[in-house]
N, C-alpha and C positions, 0 to 999 in steps of 0.2 A: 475521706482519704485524700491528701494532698500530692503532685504529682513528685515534691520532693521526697517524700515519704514512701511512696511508691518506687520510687527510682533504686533508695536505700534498700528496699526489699528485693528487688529484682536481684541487685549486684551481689547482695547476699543469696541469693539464689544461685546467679550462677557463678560464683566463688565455691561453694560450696560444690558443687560437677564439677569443677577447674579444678580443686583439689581430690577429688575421689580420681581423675584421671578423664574426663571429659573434657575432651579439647576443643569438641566444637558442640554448639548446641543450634538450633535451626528455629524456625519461628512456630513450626509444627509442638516442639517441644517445651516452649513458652505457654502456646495457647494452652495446651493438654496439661501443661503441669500446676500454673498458675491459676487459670480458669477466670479472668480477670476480662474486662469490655473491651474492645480493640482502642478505642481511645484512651484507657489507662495505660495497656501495654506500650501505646507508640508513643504518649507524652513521657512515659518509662524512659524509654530506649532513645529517645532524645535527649533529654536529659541527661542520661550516660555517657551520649555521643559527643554532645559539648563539653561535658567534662574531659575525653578524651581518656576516659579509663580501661575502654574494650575495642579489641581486637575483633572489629564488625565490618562485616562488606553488606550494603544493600542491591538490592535486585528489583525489579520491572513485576508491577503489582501485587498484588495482598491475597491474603488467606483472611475471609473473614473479615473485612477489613483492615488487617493487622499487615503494616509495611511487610515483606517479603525480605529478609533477615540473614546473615550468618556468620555466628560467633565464633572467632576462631578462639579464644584467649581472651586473657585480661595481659593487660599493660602494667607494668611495674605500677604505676600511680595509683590502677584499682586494686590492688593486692596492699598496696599502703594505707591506701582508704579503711579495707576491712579490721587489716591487723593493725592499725593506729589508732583503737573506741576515743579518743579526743579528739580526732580530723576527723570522725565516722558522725560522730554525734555532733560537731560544730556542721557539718558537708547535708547532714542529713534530717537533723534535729530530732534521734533518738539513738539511745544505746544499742549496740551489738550486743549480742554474747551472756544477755538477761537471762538467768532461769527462768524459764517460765513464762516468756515473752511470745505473743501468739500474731504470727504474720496473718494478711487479711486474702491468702492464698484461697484458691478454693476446697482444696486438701488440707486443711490448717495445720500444721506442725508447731512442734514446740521446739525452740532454739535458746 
């Protein structure tokens, strides 16, 4: 898994809470949901952060070793990202919105 690749999957993740109505997510709820090594989630969440697509405050030490997190939102940019699969897939280097497309989550879902 690639950290671009990885980054792709997170923002799909929390796009997906951003639109059920989850306005913040925390880093408690990254580790738990994704189940991923603390170093994929942070080169993740970096990755996002230079893009400038999430609406993130950092905080003063780690869970797990996992940066200490808090998502308020996505930024218009990362909601263009998801909903534009030709900036998703040039940004990320694979398609959204696959049938059948199996994230490397630790719960694996299908999207």
């Amino acid at each position: 898994m690639g950290i671009q690749k990885d980054a792709g999957e997170l923002l799909k993740y929390i796009y997906d809470k951003y639109a059920k109505g989850s306005l913040e997510i925390a880093t408690e709820d990254v580790i738990t949901e994704i189940g991923w090594t603390s170093t994929r989630i942070n080169n993740a969440i970096d990755y996002l952060g230079d893009l400038e697509v999430l609406e993130i405050e950092f905080y003063i030490g780690n869970i797990d070793g996992v940066k200490n997190f808090y998502i308020h939102g996505l930024k218009p940019k990362g909601i263009d990202l998801i909903e534009n699969k030709n900036k998703f897939k040039t940004t990320f280097g694979f398609e959204v919105g696959i049938p059948g497309l199996k994230f490397s989550w630790a719960r694996e879902r299908e999207h």
